[in-house]
Structure formats: C-alpha cells, structure tokens
N, C-alpha and C positions, 0 to 999 in steps of 0.2 A: 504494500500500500504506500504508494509516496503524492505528493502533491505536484499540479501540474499548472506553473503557476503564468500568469501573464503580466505584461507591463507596457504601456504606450509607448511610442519614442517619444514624445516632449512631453513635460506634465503639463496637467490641463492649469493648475494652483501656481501660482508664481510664489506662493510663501511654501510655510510647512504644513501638513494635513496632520489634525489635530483628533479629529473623530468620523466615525463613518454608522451607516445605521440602515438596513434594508426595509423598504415597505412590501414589497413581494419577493418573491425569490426570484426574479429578474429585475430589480430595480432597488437602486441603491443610489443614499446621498449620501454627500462627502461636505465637511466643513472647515476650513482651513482659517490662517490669520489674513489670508489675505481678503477677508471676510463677505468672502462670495461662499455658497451653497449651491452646490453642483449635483444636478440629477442624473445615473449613468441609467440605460438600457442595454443593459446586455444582449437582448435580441438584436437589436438592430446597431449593434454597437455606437451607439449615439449618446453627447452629451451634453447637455443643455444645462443653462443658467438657472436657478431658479427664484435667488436673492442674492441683491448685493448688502448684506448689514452694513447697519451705518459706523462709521470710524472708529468708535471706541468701543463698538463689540468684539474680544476677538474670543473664537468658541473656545471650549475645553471638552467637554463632554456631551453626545448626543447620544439620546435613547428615546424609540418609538414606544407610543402606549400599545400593550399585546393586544393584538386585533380577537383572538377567539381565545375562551377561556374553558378549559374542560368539556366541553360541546353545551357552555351559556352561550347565550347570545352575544350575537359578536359589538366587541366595542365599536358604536357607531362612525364616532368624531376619529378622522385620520390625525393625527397631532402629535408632535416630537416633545421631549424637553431639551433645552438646549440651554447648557452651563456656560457661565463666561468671566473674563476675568475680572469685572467691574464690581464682583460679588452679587450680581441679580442668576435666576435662571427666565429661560425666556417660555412659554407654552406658543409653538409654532404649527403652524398648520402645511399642510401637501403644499400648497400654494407658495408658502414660504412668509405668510402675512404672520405677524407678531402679536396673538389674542392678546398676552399678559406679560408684562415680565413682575418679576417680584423680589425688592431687596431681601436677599436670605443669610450671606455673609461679610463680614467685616475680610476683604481679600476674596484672591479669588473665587469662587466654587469648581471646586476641582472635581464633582463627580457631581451624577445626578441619575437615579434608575428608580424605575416604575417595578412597583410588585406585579406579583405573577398573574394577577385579575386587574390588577389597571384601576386600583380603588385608592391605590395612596403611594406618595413621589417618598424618595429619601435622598436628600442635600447632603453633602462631605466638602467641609471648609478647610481655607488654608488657616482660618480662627481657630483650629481644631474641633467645632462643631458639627455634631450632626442633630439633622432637623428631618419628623416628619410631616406630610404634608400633604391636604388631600385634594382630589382630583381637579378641584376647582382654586387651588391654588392659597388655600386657608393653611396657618398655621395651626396643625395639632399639638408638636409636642419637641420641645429639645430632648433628643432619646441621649444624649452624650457630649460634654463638651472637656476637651485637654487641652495639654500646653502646646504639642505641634503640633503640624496639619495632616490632615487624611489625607491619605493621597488614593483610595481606594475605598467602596464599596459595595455587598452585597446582598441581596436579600435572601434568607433560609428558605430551604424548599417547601414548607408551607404558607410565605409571609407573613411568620410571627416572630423572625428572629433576625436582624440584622448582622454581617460580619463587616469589619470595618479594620483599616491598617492605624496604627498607634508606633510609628517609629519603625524599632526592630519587633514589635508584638503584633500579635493579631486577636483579635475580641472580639465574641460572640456573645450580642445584647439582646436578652426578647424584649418584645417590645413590653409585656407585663411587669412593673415595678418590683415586684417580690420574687421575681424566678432569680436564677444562679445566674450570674455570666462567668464565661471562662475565658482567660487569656494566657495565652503563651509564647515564648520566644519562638520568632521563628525563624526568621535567618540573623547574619550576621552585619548584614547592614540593613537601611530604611526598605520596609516593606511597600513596592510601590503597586503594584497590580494582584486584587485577587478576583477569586469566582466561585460560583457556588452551584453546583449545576441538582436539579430537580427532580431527577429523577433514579441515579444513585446518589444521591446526598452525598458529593464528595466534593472536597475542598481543594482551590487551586493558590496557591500564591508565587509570587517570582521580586526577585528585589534586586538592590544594590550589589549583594556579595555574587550577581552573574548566576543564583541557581534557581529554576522553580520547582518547587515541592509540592506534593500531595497530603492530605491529610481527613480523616473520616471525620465528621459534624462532630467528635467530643474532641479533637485538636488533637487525637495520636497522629503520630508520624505512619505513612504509608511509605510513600518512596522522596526521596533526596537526590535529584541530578547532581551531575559531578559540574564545577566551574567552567559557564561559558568564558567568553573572550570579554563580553561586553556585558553590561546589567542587562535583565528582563524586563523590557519597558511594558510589553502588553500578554496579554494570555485569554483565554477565550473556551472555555464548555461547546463543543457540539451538542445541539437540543438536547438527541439521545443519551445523552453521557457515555456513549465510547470513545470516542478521540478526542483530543484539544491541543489548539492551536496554542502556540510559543512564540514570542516575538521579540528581536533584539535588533542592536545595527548588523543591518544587510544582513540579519537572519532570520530564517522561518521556518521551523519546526512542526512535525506533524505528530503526536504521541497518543499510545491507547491509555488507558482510561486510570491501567497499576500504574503508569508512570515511564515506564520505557521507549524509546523514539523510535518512531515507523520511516520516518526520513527527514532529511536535513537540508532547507532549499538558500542558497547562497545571492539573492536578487539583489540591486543593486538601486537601495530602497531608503540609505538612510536608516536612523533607527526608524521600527514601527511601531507606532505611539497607540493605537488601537485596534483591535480586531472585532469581527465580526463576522458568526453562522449565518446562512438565508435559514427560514424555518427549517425547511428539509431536511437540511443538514449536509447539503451537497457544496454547498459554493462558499466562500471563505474570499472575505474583504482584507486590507490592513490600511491606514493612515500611515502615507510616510512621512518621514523626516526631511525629502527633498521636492515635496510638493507631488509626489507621483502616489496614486491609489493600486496597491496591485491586489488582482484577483488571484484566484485557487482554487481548482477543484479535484477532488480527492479520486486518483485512478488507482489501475492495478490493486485493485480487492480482489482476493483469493476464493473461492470455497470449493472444499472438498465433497466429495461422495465417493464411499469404493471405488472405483477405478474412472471415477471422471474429475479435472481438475477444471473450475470454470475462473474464467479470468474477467474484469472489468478491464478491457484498453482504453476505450473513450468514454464520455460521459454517455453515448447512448450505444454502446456497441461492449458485445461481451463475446468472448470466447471460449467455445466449450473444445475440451483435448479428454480423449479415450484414451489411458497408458496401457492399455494394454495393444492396441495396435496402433496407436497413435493418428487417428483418426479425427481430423479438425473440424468444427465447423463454426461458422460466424452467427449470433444472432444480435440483428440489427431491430432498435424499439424508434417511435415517433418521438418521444420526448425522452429529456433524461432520467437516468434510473436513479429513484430512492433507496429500493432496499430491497433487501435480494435473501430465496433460503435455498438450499437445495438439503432433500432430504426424501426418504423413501422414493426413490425414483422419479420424483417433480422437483424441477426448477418452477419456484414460483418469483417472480420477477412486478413490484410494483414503480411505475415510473410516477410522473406526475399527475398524469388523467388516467390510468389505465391499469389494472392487471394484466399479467400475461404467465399461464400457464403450460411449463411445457413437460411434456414427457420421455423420459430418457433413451426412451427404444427408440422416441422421433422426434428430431428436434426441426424439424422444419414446417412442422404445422403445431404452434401454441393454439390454446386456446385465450381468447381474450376479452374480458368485459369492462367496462369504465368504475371509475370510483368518485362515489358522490362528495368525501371531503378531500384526497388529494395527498395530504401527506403523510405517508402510512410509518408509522413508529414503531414499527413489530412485526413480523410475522412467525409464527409458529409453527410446524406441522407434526401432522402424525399419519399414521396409515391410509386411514379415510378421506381424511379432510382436513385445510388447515383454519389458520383463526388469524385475521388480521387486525390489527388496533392501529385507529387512529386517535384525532383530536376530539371525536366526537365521541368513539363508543368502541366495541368488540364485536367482531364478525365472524362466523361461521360459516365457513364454503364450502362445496366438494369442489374434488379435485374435474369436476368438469362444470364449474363455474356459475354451480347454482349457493343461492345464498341460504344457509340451513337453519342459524339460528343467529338470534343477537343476547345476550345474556345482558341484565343490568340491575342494580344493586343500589340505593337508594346510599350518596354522596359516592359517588364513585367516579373517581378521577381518571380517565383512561390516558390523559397525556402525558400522565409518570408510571406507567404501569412501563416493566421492563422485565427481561428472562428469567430473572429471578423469582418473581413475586407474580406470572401466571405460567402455569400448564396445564398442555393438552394428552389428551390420548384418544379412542378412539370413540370414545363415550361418554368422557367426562372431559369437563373444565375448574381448576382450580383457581381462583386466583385471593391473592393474600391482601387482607384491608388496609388502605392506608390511613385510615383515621383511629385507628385501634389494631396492631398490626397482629393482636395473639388471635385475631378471627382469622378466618379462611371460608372464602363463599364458596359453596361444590354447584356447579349447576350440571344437566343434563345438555351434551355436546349439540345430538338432535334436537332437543326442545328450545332450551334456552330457559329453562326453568331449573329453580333450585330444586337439589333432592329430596325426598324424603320430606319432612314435616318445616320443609324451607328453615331449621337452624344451621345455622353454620356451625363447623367445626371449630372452638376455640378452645386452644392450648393456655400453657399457665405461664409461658414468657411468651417475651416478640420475637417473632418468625422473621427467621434472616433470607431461607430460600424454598420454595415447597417444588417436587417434581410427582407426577403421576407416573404409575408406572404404563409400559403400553403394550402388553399382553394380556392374552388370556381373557375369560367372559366378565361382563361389567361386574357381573355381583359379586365377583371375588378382587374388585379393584383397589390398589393398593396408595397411599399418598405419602411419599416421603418427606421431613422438612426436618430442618437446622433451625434452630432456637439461637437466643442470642449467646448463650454459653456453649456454642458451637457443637451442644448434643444432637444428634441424629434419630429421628421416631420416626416408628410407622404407621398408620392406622388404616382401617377401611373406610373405602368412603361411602360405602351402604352399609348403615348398620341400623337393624329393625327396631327400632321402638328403643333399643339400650342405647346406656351411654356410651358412647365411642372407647373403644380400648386402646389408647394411648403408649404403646412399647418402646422401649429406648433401645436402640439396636448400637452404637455408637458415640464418643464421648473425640472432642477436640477435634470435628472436620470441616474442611475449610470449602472443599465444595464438590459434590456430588453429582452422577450422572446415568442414569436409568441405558440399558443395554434396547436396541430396535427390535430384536428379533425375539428376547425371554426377558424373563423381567429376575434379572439378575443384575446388582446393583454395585456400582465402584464410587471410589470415592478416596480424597487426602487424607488420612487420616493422622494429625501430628507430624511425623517425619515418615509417616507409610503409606504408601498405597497400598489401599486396600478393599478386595471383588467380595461382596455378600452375595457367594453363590446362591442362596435361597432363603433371601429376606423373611418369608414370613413363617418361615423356623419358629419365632417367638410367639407363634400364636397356636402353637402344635406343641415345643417339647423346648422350652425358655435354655434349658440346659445344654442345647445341641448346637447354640450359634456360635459359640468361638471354632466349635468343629466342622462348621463349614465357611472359615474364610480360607480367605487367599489374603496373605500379605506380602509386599515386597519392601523392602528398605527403600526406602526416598530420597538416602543419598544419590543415587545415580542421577537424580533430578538438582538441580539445583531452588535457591531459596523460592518459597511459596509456588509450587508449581499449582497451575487451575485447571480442575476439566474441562474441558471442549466438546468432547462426541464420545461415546459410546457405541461401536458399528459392528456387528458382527464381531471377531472377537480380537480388534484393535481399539484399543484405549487413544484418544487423542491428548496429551495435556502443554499446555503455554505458560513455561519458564518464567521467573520473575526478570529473566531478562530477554523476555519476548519471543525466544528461539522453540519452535516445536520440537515434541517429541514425542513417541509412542510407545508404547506399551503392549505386549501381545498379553492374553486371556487362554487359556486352553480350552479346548471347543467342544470338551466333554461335558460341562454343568450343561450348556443348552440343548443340546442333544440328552441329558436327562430329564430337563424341562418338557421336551416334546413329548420324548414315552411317554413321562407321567399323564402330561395336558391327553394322548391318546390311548390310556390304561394298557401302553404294551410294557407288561413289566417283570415280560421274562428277557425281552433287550435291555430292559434297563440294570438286573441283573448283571446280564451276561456284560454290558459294557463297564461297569463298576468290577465284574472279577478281572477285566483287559487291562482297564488303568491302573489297579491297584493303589489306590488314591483313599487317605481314612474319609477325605473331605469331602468326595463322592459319597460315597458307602452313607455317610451323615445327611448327606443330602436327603440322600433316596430315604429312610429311615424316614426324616420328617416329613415327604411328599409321600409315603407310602400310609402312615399314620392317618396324615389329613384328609386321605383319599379311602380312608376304612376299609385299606387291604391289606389283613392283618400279617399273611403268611409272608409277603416280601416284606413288611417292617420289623419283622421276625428274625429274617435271615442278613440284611441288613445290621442291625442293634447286633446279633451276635458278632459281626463282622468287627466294630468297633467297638467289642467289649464288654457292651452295656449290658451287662448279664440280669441283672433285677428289671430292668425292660423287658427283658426277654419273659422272666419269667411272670412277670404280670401280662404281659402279652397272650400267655397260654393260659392264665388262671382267665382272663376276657373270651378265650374263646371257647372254656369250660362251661360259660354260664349261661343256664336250662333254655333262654329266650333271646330273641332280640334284642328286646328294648332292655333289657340287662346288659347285654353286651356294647351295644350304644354307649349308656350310661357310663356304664367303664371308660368307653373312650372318651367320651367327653371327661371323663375322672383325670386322666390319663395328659388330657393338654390342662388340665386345672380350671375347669369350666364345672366349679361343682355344683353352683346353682342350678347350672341347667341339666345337670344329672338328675339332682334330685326331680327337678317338675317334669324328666322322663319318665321317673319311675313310679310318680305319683300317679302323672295320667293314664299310667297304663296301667296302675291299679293295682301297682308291685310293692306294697306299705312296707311287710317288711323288709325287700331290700333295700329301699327309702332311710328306713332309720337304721340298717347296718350302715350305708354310707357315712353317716354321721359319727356312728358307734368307730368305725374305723381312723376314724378321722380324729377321736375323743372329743367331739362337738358334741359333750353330752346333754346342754341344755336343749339343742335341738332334735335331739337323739328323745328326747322324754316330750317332747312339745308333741313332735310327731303319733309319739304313741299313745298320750291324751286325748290327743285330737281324736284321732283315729281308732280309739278306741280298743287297741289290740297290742301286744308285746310289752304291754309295760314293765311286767315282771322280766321279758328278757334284758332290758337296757339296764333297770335294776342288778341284774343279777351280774351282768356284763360290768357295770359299774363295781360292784363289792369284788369282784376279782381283783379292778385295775387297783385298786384302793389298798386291799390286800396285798398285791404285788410291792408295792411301795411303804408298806406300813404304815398309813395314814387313815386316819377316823374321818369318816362322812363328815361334812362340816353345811351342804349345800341346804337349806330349807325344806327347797321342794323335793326333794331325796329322799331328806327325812320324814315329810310329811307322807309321799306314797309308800316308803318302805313298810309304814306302822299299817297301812292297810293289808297289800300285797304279800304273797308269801313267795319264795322264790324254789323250785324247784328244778333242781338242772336237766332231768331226766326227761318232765312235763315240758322244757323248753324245748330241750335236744327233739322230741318227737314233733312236735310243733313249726319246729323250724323247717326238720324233713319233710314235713305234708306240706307245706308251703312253696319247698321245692319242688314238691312232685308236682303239686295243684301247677305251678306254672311250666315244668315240662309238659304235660297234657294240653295244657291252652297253647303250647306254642307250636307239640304235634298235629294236634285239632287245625294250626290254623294253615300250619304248612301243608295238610291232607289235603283242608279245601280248595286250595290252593291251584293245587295240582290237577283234581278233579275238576277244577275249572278251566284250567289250560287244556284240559283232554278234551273237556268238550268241544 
C-alpha cells in the first residue's frame, strides 16, 4: 500500500497554505496567508477563487461542519469555521460570505473543530484557552485555560471528551466538571499536532522531538516512531481508523493504524502544515509550506484468498493474479473504489455509487447494483451472504445482489461500527453496543430481527472484540468475545428460555480468529499462538480443553503479532512491524469436525489411531459425548487415559431406560438441573433423588421425596450411613424431624429400589416393543 501523490507545476497560493478542508470527496478548499480561498475540483481539475479575505485575516485553521451524522438528518447549512490570527474565528459559508466572526482569543486561534454531530465548535488559543461553543456561535463554557498555547485539538469519539496539547503533555478533558482528566508526557518537545479518530478510539500525536506516536483513549503508549529529520507538523485519522497520514518538510507518510509505515512519499512541498481525508477515505489533501496543495490517493492494496492475490493499481482498476498458474486479469469499475473484501470465493468491491460482485470461477461478468448512501465503511462476508455498513445503517445481501435484511437497534451508530465490534456468519449477526459496550445485539442474518425474546446478550465487562463462529447449523451457533481483561468466552447464541452460559475458554488474548471451513478457533494468546481445536469442549466435558489445544511459542513472531484470516489450515498474522507471516494448522481437527458434523465415526476413529495425536483423540471424546455416541466417546476417553470417564461411560449405558441414560449424560457435561427435570418428567422419582443423593444434595434429595411422596426413608437411611461414615451426629432439622417418624429398613429399601428398576426396564421394553411393531407395520 503506498500513496500516489500529485503536485501542480506553479502553486496556485503565492504565500504558504495554512489549512485545507473537503466538502465532497471531489472538492476541496484550500486557505493560505495570502488570504484568498481557493476551491479545487478534482474532476475537472479546475481551480477557482472563491474569496479574497480582507488584509488582516490571515487563516490558521479550517474545518467543515459534518454534513450526515449517524444516518440523522443531514446538516443543512454548508459552512466552515475558519480560525485566524487576529484571535476571532470566522463561520463561513460555500460561497465564501463571512455569517459571523466572533472574538474568542487574546492571540491567535490556532485551532478550531466541530464535534462529531455539528452541535458544538471547540477554540484552542495561543492564550492557552480553550472554549466551547455552540453552533450559532454562543459562548458555552471555558473547558481549560494555561500558561502556553494549544497548538492542537481534538474531540473524543463520543463528543464528551476533549484532547488538547499542553507543551510536552497531552490532556484529556470531559466536558462534565466532576469526571477524571488524565494527562501525560508525551514527547520530548512541544506537542504540536494531535487526532482522535472515532471509530477505534485511538490517539495520534506528532511534535517537536521529529516523532509521532500512538496511544489508546487512557494515554498508554501503543507504538513510538523512531526520529524523523524534521518535526511532525501535521497528522491526520483516515474516517475508518486504518491508516493515517504523517506530515513533515517535504514528507508524507502513509501508516496502519498499530503504528508502522506503509510508505514514505518525498514531495517537494515544504513543510505540510495540514492534512486532510475526503469522507471515503480514498483521497488525502496536505497544506504546504511553499504555497503548493498536494493530493494522494492511497494505491496498491493487497488482498489475499487461497490462491488469488488481488491488487489495487489505480484508483478505479484492480488486478486479480491466480499463483497457481499465474493467470491475470484486469477488473476495471466506473468510479473509484472505496472498499474492497474478498473472501469465500466473492470479491465484493464497493466504489462510490455502486456494488460490484464478482465470482472467482468468473471474473468477467460481476454482478452489480447501486448504493443508496455511497460511502461504505465495512464490508463483511460469510458463506451466504455478506453485510455492508455505511453512514446510515447495516445491510444484508446475497451474494447475487438481492438485499436480505437491515438489522437496527434503537441508538445505534453505524459510522463507528468497525471489524471488531460486528460479525457475521451464515445466520447470525452480532454486533457489540457502543453506548454500553458489555451488550451484544444477536439478530437473525435473514430476518433482521433480534433472537429469541429480542434481549441481548450482556456480559459483566466491556467487550473488546466478538467473532461468530461460521459452521455448522444455527442452533448450535457459537459467539466468541474478549472482554476488556483480555479473557476469551464463549457462549450460544440461541439459548431457550435460560440464561446464556457464559465459559471462559482463554485468559491474556490479544486477538482472535474463527477458521472458514470448521469452526475451530486460533488466537494470541500472551506470547502463544494458540488453535482451540474444539471450542465448545467446555460445554460437554470443562476438563478436556487444555487437551485439545495447539500451542506454538510466539517467539518466532515478533512483538504483538495480530490475526488477519483464518483459511483452511493457514493462519495469516501482521507483525508489530507490519511484515506478514503465517502459520500452518494440521488438517486433521477439520477433517474430524466433518465426521463428526456427518456421524461417520468409524473414520473418525480410524483417523485419530493414523495421527496419533492425544489432542485429537480429546477432541473426538468431546464431539462424540455431545453427539450421544457413547461407544466412540468410550474408546476415545480410554485412548487419553481418562479411565473414571470410561467407566461412568458404561455404568450410563447400564441404565434400565433412556431417559436414565440421557440424564447421565446431561450428568456427565454438568447440566444437572436439566437431568433432574428428565427424570422427573418421565416419571423416574427415584432416580431423580438418587441424583441428588449422589451428589450429597441432601436437602434436595428429601425435598424430592416429600414432595413426591415416596423414598423418604431411603434418602434417610442413605443419609445415616454418610453421617456414620464420618462420625458425625445428624444436626439438620428436617432430618431430625422425618427421622422420629420414618423407620428405616435397608432390606424394605434394597427391595424397593429393585422393583423400581425393574418397573422401569418393563416400560422401556414395553416401549421399544411398540416401537418396533410399529415400524413392521
């Protein structure tokens, strides 16, 4: 990915270009000292005057009010602010007429930016004030004033927290009186330029000592560039929060998002005093230092799929390469492309007006429909179909271009939604709240309605990333997510009527990635990579998940490496210093995924005694359990060891009936409530309160048999044993009070119990006779 950048031969500015500011993503004005306002068209590469300000205006800062806010209604009034050094700002219109200006500071105003809905300005004086101020130009509030000047301002990703430069510090103010601000050192000289981008909340600043740094909304350190040549005059968030522009003399940098540089452009531009994204996030302005305005736009983007590599060459032209016989072809769009996925065998490609889906068998006939807002911020896929977000909402496609569902959620901001915080699969949609981040909204993919009794799933911290997994049938769907203590759980996301069972599978992971073809799951873990061959282990036999990972040591990676793709059984991960690397999977777990998913589970045997693998063997064990095939989770369990599995294994397949044997297995993953209302509905009392008895849940163990009217005296008598064993005197009440009734006979129980056995072998031969008799006929 590098930038591809242009420059006039004469500048249009006879002074220096101070600031620059887009109204569409082809059109851009530029403000200099030599206090004209210049409008560029980039289509028609035309550039026209649009004001001359009068003599003692000379700008510093221009920012447009944001025309659409979260799909509200779009800000009507076109209008700029425009900071200047006589200490007024000015509220300017397209036209370039001056509504208002308004004295704000003592010296110049060196900044000026509009929150994220365009309801209230923020001033940064060389007074060291800052001021807010609302849309009509009213003084609300001195939020901060010190002894030097700001030279920098930015608003929090919700517009309730301002960041602001203090010297060598940088301070984060909410605007509420009583909250915390935090300030910290950040570089080593005056911090002049920072940013705040909205949609990863992540912090840019660049200053004096030549470096810019990164840093997450509580002011940790992310990443530290090493010493330019020159200070970091300007810096700049792409919308989406993947890349940001860097700006010094006669340099311009292009870097992702941890911090590393994608490419390094040498123009000959002076320093560059400001930058600026179009919406899109395609085109890239700077103000220079010698009167010249230069543009950028961002080529050679990469993406992979199994064996096709596609390239971006030009802004409207992409090329797709087959390494395996190395087979080109060109696909040329009408406008330029925004955002691009390729994934299960569609390139899904959205330009400015247009979808364009194509298919990887054929790439010469997409298929293609229009898009009602334009600039698309996301695109997602999965098997079926993928899911596009823009400015306005979430969209549902198939992959031949019909529109399947819109899902939406009452305060739902869809222009900060980003990879993190939604997934897809082929049935569900997740996506994570950003008003309260421990919800999670689940909706149905096809419908576009929430699940189940429309609650969302909410966890007991904030959700850092949630992935679906994308196999296998809906009801057994799984949701993985990282909290903010970088624990890893997993839950269903249909769960009837109970409350969701929440399982920690993972403890320090930095980021996760669900496999295409099984739903086998990899992920950072600390200093390891590491493959959960069969996540939902812990819903079957909690005991057996360390014995089916994979871990590899992490050194081979260097610092904080991030997942990328998960594809068949290559890992993709990107380096803290931006360099790819992969990672191979052995291709045995998915290949027992499938037996299992097709109950052939004398291959899946047979490929567990091939690999000789414990972690296999573990696998099958827990897929053979959860699939209530006792004899392979039998031979399995032996395979690993687990001998008291084994042998409760056979005492479940001892027992007289079904729903006895059920019950066990539900025992058996530790779902005993639900054992018990098996054995109750079927009318198996006393196995009902043996489970208890075995469990020494003796209060429920005598609950049962009050209730029910029968076995009192056995749970009694069961009781004075255990009590006996231990040489301890009854102490319980209700013990005491049944015991003075009941008499306890071991002989009258032991018979008791027998007939009880036998009454329910008879009903289970009785029912399998009929059974049979009925299939004969």
């Amino acid at each position: 990915m590098r930038l591809k950048t242009s420059l006039l031969q004469e500048p249009k500015h006879k002074e220096l270009v101070s600031c620059v500011g887009w109204t569409t993503a082809d059109e851009l004005y530029s403000c200099s000292e030599d206090h004209q306002i210049l409008k560029w068209n980039l289509l028609t590469s035309e550039t026209s005057l649009v004001v001359k300000l009068s003599e003692d205006i000379y700008p510093i800062d221009l920012h447009w009010l944001p025309k659409t806010v979260g799909g509200k209604k779009p800000n009507q009034t076109e209008i700029f602010v425009l900071t200047s050094t006589d200490g007024k700002y000015h509220l300017t219109t397209k036209m370039g007429r001056v509504e208002k200006s308004v004295e704000a500071h003592k010296g110049a105003v060196l900044a000026g930016r509009w929150n994220y809905d365009g309801t209230a300005l923020v001033t940064a004086g060389e007074d060291g004030q800052i001021k807010i101020w609302s849309k009509s130009g009213m003084l609300r509030s001195t939020l901060a004033s010190q002894g030097s000047p700001v030279y920098s301002v930015a608003w929090g990703p919700d517009s309730d927290r301002v960041l602001y430069t203090s010297g060598r510090q940088l301070v984060i103010k909410p605007l509420q009186p009583s909250a915390k601000v935090i300030q910290w050192k950040a570089h080593d000289g005056i911090v002049l330029k920072v940013d705040w981008n909205s949609v990863n909340e992540v912090i840019l600043s660049g200053g004096e000592d030549c470096k810019y740094k990164v840093w997450d909304s509580f002011g940790r350190p992310l990443y530290s560039s090493s010493s330019h040549d020159y200070p970091v005059t300007s810096l700049s968030w792409a919308p989406d929060g993947e890349v940001f522009a860097v700006g010094s003399f006669n340099t311009l940098r292009l870097c992702d998002k941890t911090g590393w540089s994608y490419a390094l452009e040498k123009p000959n531009t002076g320093s560059v005093f400001s930058l600026a994204w179009s919406a899109d996030g395609t085109q890239l302005a700077g103000a220079c230092g010698n009167g010249q305005v230069i543009f950028a736009h961002v080529v050679e983007q990469h993406w992979e799929w199994k064996n096709f590599v596609i390239t971006l060459t030009k802004r409207r032209t992409m090329q797709v390469r087959n390494v395996m016989n190395d087979a080109l072809d060109i696909l040329e769009f009408r406008d330029r492309v925004i955002k691009t996925s390729l994934a299960y065998g569609h390139l899904v490609v959205a330009t400015s007006l247009q979808c364009y889906v194509y298919n990887s068998r054929n790439w010469n006939t997409p298929l293609i429909f229009d898009l009602k807002e334009g600039t698309v911020s996301l695109i997602l896929q999965a098997e079926k179909h993928f899911l596009l977000v823009d400015g306005a909402g979430l969209y549902t496609f198939s992959y031949e271009g019909r529109l399947i569902s819109s899902p939406k959620f009452p305060g739902m901001r869809a222009d900060i939604l980003n990879a993190t915080s939604v997934s897809l699969s082929n049935d569900s949609i997740a996506i994570r709240d950003k008003s309260d981040e421990k919800v999670i909204f689940l909706f149905d993919a096809l419908t576009g309605k929430p699940f189940g009794d429309g609650k969302p799933l909410t966890h007991k911290l904030e959700v850092v990333e949630v992935a679906l997994d994308k196999c296998g049938p809906s009801t057994e769907r799984k949701i993985a997510l990282i909290d903010k203590n970088r624990d890893l759980y997993l839950t269903s996301v249909r769960h009837l009527g109970r409350e969701p069972k929440i399982c920690k599978i993972g403890s320090m992971v930095h980021s996760m990635a669900w496999n295409d073809a099984a739903n086998i799951l990899c992920g950072i873990q600390d200093n390891l990579f590491t493959v959960w061959y069969y996540p939902s282990v812990v819903f079957t036999d909690k005991e057996l998940l360390p014995k089916t990972l994979l871990t590899k040591d992490g050194s081979e990676f260097s610092r904080a490496p991030h997942v990328l793709g998960y594809v068949g059984t290559k890992v993709t991960l990107r380096q803290g210093d931006g360099s790819l690397v992969y990672s191979s999977v052995p291709p045995y777990p998915a290949l027992l995924h499938e037996y299992s998913t097709t109950a052939r589970w004398e291959d899946a045997l047979r490929l567990c005694r091939f690999a000789k693998d414990q972690s296999l063997w573990a696998c099958l064990a827990a897929m053979a359990m959860a699939n209530r095939e006792l004899t392979t989770a039998e031979m399995a369990y032996a395979a690993i060891g687990e001998l008291p599995r084994v042998q409760y294994i056979n005492f479940i397949k001892e027992q007289p009936s079904k729903e006895s044997s059920l019950a066990h297995i539900l025992m058996f993953s530790g779902q005993i409530q639900e054992a018990e209302a098996t054995l109750l509905q079927a009318g198996l009392i006393y196995q009902a309160i043996r489970v208890s008895i075995d469990l020494f849940n003796w209060e429920r163990a005598l609950e049962l048999a009050v209730k029910h009217k029968t076995h009192v005296d056995t749970v009694l008598a069961y009781r004075g044993k255990f009590l006996q064993k231990f040489g301890r005197k009854e102490t319980n009440k209700r013990f005491l009070q049944y015991a003075e009734g009941v008499e306890v006979d071991w002989e009258k129980i032991q018979a008791k119990i027998d007939m009880e056995l036998a009454k329910e072998r008879e009903k289970a031969a009785n029912t399998s006779m009929r059974s049979s008799v009925a299939s004969r006929r």
